[in-house]
Residue frames as a rotation matrix with the C-alpha (Angstrom) as fourth column:
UNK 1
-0.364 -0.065 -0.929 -27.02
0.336 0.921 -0.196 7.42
0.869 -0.383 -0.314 -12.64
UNK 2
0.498 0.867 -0.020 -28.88
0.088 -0.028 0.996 7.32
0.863 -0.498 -0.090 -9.68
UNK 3
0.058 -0.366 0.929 -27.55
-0.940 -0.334 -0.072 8.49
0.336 -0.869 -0.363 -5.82
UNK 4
-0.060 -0.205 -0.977 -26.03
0.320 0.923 -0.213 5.53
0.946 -0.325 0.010 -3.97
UNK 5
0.302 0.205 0.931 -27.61
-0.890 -0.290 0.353 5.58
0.342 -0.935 0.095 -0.23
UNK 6
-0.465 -0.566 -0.680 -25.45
0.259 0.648 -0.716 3.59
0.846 -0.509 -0.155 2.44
UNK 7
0.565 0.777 -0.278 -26.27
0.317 0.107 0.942 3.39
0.762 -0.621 -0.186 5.46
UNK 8
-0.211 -0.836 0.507 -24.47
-0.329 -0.427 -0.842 5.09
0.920 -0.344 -0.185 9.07
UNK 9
0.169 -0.177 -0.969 -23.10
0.776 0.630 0.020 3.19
0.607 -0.756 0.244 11.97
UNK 10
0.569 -0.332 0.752 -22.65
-0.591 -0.801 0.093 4.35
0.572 -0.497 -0.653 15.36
UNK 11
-0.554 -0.829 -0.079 -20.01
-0.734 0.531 -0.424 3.09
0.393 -0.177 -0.902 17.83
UNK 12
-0.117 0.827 0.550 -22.88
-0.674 0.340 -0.656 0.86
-0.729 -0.447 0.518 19.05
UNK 13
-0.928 -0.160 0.337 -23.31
0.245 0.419 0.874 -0.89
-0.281 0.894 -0.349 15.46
UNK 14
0.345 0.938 0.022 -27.02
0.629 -0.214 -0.747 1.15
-0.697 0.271 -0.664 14.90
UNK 15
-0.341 -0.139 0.930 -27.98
0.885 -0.379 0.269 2.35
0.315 0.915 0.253 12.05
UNK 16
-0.672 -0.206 -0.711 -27.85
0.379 -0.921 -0.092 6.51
-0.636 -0.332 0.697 12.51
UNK 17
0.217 0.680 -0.700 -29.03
-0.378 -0.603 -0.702 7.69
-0.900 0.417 0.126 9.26
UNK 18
0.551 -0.200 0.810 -28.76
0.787 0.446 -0.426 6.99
-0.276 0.872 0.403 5.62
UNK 19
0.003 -0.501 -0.865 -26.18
-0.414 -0.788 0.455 9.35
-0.910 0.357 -0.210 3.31
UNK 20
0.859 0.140 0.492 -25.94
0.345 0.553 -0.759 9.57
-0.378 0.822 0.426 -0.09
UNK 21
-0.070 -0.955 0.287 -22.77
0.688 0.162 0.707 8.93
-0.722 0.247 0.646 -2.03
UNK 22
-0.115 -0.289 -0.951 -21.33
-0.522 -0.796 0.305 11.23
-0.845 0.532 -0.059 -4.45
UNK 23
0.835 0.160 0.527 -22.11
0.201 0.802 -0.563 9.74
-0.513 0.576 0.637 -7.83
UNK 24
0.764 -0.573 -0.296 -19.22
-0.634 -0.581 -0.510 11.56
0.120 0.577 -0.808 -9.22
UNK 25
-0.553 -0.762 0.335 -17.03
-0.833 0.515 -0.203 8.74
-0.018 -0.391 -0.920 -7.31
UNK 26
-0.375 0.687 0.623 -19.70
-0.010 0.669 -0.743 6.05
-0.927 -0.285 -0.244 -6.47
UNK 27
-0.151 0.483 -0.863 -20.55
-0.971 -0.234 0.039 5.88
-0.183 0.844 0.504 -10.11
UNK 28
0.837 0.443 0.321 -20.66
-0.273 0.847 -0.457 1.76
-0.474 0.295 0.830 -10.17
UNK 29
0.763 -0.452 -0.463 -17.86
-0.428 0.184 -0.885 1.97
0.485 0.873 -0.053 -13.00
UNK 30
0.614 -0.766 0.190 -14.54
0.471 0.548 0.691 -0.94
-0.633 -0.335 0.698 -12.09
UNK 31
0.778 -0.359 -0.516 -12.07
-0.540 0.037 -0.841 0.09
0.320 0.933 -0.165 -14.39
UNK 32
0.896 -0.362 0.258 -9.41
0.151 0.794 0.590 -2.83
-0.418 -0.489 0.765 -14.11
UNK 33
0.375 -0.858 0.350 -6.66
0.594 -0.068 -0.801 -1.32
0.712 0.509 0.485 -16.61
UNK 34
-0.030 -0.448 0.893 -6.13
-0.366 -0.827 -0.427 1.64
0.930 -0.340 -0.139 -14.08
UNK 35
0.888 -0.054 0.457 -6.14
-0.449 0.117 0.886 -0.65
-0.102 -0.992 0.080 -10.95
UNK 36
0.849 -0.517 0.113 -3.99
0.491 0.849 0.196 -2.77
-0.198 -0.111 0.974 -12.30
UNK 37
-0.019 -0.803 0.596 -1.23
0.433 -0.544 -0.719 0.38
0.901 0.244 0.358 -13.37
UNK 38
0.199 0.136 0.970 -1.80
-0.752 -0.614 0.241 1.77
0.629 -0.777 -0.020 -9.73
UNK 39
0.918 -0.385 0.099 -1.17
0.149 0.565 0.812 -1.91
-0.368 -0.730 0.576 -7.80
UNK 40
0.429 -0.853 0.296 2.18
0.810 0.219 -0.543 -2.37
0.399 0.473 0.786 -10.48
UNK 41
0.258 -0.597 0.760 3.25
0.082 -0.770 -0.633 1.15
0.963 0.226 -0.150 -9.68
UNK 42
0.382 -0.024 0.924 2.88
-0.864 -0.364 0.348 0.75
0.328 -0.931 -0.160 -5.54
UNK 43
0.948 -0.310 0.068 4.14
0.207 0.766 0.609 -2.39
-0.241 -0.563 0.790 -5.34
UNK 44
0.431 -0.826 0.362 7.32
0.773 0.131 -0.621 -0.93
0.466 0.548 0.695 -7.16
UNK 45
0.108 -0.057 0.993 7.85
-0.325 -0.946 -0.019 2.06
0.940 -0.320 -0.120 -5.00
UNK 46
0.878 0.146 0.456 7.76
-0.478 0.346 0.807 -0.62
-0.040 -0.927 0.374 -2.17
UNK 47
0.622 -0.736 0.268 11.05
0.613 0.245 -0.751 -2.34
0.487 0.631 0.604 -4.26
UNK 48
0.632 -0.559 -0.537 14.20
0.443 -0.309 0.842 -1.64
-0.636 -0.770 0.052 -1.77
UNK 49
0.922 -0.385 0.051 16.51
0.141 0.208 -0.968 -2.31
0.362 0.899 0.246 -4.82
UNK 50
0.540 -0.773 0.332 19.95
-0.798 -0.346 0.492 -2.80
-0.266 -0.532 -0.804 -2.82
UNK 51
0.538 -0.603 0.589 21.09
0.744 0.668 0.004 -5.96
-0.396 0.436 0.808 -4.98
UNK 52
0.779 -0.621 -0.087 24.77
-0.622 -0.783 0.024 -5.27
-0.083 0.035 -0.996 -5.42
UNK 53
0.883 -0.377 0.280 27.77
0.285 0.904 0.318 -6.41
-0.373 -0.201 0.906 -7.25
UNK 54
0.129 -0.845 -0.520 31.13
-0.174 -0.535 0.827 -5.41
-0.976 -0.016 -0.216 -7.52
UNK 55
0.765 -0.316 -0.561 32.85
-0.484 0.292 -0.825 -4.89
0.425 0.903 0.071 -11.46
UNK 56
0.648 -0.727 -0.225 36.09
0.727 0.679 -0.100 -5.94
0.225 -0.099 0.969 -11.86
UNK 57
0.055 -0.220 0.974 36.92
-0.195 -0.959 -0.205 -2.10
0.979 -0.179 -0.096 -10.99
UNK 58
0.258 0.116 0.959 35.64
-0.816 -0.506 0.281 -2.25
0.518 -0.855 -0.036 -7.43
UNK 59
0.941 0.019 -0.339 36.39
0.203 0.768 0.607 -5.99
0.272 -0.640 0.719 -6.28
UNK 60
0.711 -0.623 0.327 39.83
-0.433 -0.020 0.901 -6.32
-0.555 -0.782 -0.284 -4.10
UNK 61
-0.237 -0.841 0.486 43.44
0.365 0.387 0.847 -7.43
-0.900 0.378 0.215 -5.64
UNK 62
0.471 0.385 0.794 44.08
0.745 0.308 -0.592 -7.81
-0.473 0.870 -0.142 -9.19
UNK 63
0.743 -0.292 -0.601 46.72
-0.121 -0.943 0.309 -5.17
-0.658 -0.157 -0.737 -9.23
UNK 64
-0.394 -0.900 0.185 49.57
-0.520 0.384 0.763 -7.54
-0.758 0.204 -0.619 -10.86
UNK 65
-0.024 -0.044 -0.999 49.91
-0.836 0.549 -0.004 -9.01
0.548 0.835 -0.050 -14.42
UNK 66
0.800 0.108 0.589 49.41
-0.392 0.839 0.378 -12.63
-0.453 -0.534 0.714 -13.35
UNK 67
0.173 -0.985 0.027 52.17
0.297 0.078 0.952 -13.18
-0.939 -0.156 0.306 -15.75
UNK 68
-0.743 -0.449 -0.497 53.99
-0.092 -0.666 0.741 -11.82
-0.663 0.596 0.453 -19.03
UNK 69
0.072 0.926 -0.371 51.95
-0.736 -0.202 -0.646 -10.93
-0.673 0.320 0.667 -21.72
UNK 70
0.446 -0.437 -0.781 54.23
-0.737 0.315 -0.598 -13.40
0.507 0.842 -0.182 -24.44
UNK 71
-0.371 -0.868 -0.329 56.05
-0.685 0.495 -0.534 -16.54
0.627 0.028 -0.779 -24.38
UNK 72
-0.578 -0.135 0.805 54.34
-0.735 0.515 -0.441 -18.68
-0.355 -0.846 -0.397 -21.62
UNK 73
-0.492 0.732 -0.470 51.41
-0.013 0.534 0.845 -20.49
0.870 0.422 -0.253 -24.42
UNK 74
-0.192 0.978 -0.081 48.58
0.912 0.147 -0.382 -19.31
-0.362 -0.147 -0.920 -22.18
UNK 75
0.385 0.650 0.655 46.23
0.753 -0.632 0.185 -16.75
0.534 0.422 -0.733 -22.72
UNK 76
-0.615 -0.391 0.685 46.91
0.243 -0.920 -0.308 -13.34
0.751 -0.023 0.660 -22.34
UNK 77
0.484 0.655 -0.580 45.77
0.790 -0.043 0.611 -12.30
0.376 -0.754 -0.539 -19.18
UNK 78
-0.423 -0.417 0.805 45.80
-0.018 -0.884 -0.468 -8.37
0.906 -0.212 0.366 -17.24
UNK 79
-0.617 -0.116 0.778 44.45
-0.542 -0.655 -0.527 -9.20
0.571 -0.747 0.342 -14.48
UNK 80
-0.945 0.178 -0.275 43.29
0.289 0.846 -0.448 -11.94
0.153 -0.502 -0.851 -11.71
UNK 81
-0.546 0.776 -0.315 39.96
0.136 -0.289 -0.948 -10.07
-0.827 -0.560 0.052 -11.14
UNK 82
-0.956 -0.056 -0.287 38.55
-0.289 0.333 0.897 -10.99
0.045 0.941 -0.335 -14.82
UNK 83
-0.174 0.970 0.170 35.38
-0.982 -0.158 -0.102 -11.79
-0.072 -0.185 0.980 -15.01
UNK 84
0.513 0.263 -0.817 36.30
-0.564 0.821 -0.090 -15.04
0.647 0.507 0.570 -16.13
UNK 85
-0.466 -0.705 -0.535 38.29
0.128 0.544 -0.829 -15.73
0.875 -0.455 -0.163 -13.18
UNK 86
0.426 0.625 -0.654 37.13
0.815 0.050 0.578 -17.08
0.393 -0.779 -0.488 -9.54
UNK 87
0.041 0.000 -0.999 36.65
0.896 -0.443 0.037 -14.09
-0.442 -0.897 -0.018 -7.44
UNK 88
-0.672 -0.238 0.701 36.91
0.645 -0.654 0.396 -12.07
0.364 0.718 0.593 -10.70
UNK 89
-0.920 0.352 -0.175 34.29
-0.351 -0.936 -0.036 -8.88
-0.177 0.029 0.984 -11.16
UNK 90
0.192 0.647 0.738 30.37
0.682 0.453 -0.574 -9.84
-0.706 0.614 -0.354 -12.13
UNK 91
-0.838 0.269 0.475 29.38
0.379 -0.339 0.861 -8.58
0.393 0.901 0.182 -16.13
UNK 92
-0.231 0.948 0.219 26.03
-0.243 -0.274 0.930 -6.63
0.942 0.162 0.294 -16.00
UNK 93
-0.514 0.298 -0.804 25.08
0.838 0.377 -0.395 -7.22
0.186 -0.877 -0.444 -12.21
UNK 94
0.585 0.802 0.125 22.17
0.672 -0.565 0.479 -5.81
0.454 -0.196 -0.869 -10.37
UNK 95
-0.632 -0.652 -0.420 23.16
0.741 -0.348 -0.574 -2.21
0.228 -0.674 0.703 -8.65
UNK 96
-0.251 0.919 -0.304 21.36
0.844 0.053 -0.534 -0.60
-0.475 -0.390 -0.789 -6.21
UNK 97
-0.895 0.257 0.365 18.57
0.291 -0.283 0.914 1.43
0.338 0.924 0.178 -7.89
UNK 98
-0.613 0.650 -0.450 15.09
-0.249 -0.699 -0.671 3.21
-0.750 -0.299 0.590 -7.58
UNK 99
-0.650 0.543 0.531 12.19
0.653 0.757 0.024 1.04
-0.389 0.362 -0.847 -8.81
UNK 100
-0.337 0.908 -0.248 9.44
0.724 0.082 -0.685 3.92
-0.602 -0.410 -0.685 -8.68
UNK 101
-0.937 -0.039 0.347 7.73
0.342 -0.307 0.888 5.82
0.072 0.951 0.301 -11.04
UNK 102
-0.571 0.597 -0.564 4.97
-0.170 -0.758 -0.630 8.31
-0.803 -0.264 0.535 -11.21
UNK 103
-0.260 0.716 0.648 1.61
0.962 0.253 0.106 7.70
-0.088 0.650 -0.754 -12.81
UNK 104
-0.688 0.493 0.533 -0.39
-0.045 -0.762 0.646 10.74
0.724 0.420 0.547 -13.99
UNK 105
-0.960 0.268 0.086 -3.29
-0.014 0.259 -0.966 11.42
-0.281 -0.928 -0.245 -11.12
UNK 106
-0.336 0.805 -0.489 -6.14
-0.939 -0.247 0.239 11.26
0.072 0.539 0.839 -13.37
UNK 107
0.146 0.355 -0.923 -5.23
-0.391 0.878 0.276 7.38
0.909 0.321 0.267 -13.28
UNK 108
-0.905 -0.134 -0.403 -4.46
0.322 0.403 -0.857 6.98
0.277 -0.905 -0.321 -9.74
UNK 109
-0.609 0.754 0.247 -7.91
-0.735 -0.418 -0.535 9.05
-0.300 -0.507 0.808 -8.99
UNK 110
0.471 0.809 -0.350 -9.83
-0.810 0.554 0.191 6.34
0.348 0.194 0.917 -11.36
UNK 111
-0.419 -0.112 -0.901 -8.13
0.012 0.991 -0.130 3.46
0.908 -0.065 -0.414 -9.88
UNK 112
-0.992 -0.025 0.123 -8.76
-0.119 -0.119 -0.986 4.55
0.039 -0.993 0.115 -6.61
UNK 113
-0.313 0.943 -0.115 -12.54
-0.901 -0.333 -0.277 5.25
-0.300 0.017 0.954 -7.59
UNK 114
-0.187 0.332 -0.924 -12.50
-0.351 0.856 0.379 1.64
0.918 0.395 -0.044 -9.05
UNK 115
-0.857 -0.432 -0.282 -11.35
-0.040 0.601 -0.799 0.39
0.515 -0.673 -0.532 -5.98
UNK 116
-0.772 0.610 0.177 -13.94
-0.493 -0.399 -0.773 2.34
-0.401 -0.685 0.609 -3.81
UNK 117
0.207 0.961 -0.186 -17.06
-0.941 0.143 -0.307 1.00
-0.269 0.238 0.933 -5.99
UNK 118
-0.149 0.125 -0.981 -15.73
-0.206 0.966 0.154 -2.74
0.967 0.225 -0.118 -6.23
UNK 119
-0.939 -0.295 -0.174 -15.97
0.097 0.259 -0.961 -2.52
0.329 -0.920 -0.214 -2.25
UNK 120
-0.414 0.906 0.085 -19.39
-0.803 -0.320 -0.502 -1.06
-0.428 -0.276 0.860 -2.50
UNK 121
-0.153 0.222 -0.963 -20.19
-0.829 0.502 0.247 -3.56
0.538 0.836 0.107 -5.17
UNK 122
-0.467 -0.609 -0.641 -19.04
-0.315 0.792 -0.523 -6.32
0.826 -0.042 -0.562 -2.66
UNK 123
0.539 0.596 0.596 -20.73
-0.170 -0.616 0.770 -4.78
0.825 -0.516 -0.230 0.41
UNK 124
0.162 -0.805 -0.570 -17.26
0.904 0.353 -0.242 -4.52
0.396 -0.476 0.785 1.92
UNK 125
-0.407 -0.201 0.891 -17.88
0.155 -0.977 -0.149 -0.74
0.900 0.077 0.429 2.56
UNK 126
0.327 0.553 -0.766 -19.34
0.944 -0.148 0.296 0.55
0.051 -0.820 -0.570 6.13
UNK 127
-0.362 -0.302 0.882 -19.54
0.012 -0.947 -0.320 4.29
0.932 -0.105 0.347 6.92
UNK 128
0.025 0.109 -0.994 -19.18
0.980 0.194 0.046 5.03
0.198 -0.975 -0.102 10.90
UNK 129
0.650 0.492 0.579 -20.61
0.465 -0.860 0.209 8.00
0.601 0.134 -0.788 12.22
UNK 130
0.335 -0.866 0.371 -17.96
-0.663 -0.496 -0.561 9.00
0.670 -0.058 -0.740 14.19
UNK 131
0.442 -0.582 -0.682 -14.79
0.719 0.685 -0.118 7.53
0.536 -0.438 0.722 16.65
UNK 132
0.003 -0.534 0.846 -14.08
-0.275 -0.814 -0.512 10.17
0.962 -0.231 -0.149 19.08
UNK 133
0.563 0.089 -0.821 -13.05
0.611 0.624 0.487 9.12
0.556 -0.777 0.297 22.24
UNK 134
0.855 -0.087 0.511 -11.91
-0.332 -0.848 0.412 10.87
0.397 -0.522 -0.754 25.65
UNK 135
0.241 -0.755 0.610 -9.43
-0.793 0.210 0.573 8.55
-0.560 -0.622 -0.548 27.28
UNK 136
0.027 -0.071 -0.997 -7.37
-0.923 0.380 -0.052 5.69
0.383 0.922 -0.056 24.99
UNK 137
0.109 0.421 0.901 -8.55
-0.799 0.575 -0.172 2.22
-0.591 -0.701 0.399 25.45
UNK 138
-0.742 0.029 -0.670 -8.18
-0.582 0.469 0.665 -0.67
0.333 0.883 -0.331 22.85
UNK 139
-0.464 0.878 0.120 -10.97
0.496 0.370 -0.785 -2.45
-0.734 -0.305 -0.607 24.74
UNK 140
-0.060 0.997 -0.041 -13.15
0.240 -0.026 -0.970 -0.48
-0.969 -0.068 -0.238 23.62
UNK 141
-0.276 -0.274 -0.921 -12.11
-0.856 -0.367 0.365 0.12
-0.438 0.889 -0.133 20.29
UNK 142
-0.958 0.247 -0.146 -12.30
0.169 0.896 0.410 -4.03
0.232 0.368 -0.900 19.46
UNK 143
-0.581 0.813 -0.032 -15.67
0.453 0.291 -0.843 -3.70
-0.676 -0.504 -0.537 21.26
UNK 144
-0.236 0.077 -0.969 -16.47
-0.497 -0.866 0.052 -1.13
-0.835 0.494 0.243 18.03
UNK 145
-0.326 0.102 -0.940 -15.65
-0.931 0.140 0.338 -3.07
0.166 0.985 0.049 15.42
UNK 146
-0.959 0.250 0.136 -17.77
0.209 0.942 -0.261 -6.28
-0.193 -0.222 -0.956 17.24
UNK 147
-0.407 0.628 -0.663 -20.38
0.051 -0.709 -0.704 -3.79
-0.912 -0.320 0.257 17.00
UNK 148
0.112 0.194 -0.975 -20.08
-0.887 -0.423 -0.186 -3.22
-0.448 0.885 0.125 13.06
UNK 149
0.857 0.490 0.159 -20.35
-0.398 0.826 -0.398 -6.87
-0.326 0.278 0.903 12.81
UNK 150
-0.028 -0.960 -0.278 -16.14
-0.932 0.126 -0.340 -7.70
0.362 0.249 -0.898 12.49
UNK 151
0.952 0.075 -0.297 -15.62
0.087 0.863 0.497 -11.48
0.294 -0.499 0.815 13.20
UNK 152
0.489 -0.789 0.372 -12.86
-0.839 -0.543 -0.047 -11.19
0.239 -0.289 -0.927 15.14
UNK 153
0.689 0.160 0.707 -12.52
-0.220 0.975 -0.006 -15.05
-0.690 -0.151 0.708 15.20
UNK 154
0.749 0.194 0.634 -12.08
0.398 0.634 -0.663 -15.09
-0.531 0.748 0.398 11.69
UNK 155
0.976 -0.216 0.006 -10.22
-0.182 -0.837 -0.516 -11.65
0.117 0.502 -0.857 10.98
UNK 156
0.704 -0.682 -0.200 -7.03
0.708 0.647 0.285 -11.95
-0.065 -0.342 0.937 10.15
UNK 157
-0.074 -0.520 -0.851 -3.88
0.671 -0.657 0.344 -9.30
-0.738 -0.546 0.397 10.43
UNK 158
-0.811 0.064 -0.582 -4.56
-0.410 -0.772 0.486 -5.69
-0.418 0.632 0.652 8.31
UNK 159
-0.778 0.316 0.544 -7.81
0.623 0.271 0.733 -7.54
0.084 0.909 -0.408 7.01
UNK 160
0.517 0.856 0.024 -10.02
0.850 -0.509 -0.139 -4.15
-0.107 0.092 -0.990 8.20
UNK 161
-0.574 -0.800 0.175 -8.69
0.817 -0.572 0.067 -1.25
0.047 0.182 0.982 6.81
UNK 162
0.451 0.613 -0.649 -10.08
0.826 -0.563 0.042 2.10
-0.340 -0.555 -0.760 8.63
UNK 163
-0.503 -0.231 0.833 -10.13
0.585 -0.800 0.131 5.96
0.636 0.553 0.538 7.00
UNK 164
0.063 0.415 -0.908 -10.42
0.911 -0.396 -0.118 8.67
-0.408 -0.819 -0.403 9.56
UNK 165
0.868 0.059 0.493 -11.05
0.265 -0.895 -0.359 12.45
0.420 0.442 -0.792 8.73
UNK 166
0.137 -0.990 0.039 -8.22
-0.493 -0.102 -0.864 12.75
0.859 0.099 -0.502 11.44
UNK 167
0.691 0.211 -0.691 -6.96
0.380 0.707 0.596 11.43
0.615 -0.675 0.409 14.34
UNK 168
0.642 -0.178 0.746 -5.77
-0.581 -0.748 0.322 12.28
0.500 -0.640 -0.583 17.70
UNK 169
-0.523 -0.678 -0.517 -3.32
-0.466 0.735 -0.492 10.91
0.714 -0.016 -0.700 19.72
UNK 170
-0.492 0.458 0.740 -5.79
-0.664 0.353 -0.659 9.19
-0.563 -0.816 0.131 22.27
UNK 171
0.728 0.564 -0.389 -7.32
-0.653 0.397 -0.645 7.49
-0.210 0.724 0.657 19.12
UNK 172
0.311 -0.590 -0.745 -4.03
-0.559 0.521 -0.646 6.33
0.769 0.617 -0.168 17.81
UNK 173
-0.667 -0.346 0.660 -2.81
-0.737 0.439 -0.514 5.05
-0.112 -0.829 -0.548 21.39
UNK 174
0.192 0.902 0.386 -6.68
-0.698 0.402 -0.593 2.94
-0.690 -0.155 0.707 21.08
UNK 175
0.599 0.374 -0.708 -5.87
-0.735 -0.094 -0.672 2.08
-0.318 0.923 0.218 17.70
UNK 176
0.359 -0.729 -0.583 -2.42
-0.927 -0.203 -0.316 1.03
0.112 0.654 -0.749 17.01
UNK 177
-0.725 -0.270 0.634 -2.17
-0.558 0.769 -0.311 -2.33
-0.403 -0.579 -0.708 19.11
UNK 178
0.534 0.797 0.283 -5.16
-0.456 0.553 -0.698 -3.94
-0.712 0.244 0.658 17.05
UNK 179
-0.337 -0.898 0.282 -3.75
-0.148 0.346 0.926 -6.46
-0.930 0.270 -0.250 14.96
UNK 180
-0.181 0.600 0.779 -6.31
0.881 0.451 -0.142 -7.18
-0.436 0.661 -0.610 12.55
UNK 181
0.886 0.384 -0.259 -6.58
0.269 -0.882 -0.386 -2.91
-0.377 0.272 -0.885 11.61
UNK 182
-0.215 -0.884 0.415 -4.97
0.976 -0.178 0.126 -1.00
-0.037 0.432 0.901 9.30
UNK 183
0.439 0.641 -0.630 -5.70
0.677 -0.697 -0.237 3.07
-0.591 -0.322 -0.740 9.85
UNK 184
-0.771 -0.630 -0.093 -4.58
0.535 -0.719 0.444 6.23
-0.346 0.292 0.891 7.95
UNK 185
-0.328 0.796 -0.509 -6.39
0.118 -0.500 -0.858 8.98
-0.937 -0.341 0.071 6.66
UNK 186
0.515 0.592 0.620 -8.81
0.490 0.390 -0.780 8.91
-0.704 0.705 -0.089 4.08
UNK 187
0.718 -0.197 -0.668 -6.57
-0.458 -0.856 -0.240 11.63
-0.524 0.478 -0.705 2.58
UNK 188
-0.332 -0.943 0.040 -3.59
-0.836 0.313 0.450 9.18
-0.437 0.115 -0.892 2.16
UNK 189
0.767 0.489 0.415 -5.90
-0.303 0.847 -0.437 6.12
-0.565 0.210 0.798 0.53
UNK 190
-0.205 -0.371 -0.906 -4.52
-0.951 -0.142 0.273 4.47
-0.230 0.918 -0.324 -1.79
UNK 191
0.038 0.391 -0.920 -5.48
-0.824 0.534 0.193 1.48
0.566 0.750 0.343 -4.26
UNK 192
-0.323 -0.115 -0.939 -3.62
-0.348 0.938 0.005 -1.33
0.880 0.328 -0.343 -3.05
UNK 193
-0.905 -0.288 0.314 -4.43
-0.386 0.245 -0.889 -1.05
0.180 -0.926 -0.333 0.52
UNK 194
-0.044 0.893 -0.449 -8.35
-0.999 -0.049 0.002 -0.50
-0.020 0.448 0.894 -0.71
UNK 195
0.343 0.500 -0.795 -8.50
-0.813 0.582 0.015 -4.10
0.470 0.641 0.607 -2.41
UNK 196
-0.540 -0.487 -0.686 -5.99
0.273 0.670 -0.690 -6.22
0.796 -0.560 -0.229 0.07
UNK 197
-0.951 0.077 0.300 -8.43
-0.309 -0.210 -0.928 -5.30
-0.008 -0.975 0.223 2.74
UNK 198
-0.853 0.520 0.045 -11.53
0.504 0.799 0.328 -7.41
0.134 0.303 -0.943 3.41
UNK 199
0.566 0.822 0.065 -13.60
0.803 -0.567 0.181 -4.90
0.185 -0.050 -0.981 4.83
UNK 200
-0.639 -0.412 0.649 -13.05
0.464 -0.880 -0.102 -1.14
0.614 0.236 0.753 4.29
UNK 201
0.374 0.823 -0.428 -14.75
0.923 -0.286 0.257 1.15
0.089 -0.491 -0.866 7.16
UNK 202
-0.795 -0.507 0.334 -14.36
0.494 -0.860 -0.131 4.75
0.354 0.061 0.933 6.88
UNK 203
-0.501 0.285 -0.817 -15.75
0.643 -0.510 -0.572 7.60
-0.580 -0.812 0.072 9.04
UNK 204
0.520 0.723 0.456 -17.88
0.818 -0.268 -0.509 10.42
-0.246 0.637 -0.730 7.73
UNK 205
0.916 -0.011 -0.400 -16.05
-0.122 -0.959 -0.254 12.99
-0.381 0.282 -0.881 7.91
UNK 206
-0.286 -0.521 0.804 -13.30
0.101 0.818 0.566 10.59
-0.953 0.243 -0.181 6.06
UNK 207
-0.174 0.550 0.817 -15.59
0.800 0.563 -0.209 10.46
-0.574 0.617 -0.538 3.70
UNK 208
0.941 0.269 -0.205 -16.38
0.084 -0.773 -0.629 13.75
-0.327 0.574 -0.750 2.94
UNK 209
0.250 -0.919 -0.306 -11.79
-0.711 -0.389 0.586 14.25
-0.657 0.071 -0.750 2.74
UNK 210
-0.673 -0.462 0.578 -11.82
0.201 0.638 0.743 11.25
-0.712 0.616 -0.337 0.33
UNK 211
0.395 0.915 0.078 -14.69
0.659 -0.224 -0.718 12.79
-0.639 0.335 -0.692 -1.55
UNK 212
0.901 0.123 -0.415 -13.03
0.022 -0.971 -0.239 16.24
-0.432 0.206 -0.878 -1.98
UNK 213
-0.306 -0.927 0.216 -9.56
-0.135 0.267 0.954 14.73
-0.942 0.263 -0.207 -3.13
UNK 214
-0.507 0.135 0.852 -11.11
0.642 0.719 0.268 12.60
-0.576 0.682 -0.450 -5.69
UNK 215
0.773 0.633 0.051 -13.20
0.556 -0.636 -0.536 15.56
-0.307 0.442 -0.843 -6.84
């Protein structure tokens, strides 16, 4: 397969130069079984799991025979905290628990690669030549992504998700007050944030640390 060439923004919104993608990642290929085991597994790992109910061990009272075991013609009963009785224990209730579960990283690397080339696919992708800055401003940060063509009208909260090679704390001070951004480093991608974001902009040298993972 042929090199995929994108184009590079500067903080301006000109085009810089052209780069070509790695076809090893940029290969075109969706696979939808391995996104769809990579959303199931992060959305479960997000799963608090603190539903809780008492047996008939841990609820309060229920110390006394309610009465003899013979002679009274009712049921035999051992104890007011029964399951069948109000305020009794629950049967089988939820307790709290650990949803998450580990995929294999062969299939988190091809979902991730799915992800990346349905965004290219979409032309939801933008590579920015860099975002260094000297003194933190969110001005000018929004004034960036008006630049790279963001309606900010339209955008709603986390719908641009941004991959930096790294970031400083004058960046994050710029950064963190934007409602409509979601940042982290390209090292830390991951699927679901990838595909719940409308537009995906990632830095070059981003690019090259989400390159060399996936490789």
């Amino acid at each position: 397969m042929e090199k995929l060439t994108l184009p590079v923004y500067n903080r301006e919104g000109k085009e810089v130069e052209q780069i070509d993608l790695d076809a090893k990642i940029f290969d075109g290929v969706i696979n939808k079984d391995a996104i769809y085991q990579a959303v199931v597994a992060y959305r479960a790992r997000q799963r608090t799991g603190l539903a809780s109910t008492k047996t008939r061990g841990e609820v309060s009272g229920g110390g006394r025979k309610p009465w003899k075991q013979k002679g009274t013609g009712r049921a035999r009963v051992g104890s007011t905290r029964s399951p069948l009785w109000r305020h009794g224990g629950v049967v089988f209730g939820p307790h709290p628990r650990d949803f998450a579960y580990e995929l294999s990283s062969k299939i988190k690397n091809l979902a991730l690669k799915s992800a990346l080339n349905a965004k290219v696919k979409e032309n939801r992708l933008t590579i920015l030549d860099d975002l260094k800055i000297e003194k933190p401003k969110t001005k000018d940060m929004v004034k960036v992504f008006a630049n790279l063509k963001v309606d900010l009208k339209k955008v709603k909260a986390d719908n641009v998700l941004l991959y930096l090679g790294k970031v400083d704390e004058a960046l994050k001070l710029s950064l963190r007050n934007i409602d409509f951004l979601k940042f982290h480093l390209a090292t830390d991608a991951n699927v679901y944030d990838v595909l719940n974001a409308r537009r995906l902009i990632i830095t070059k040298d981003g690019l090259s640390a989400l390159t060399k993972r996936l490789k």
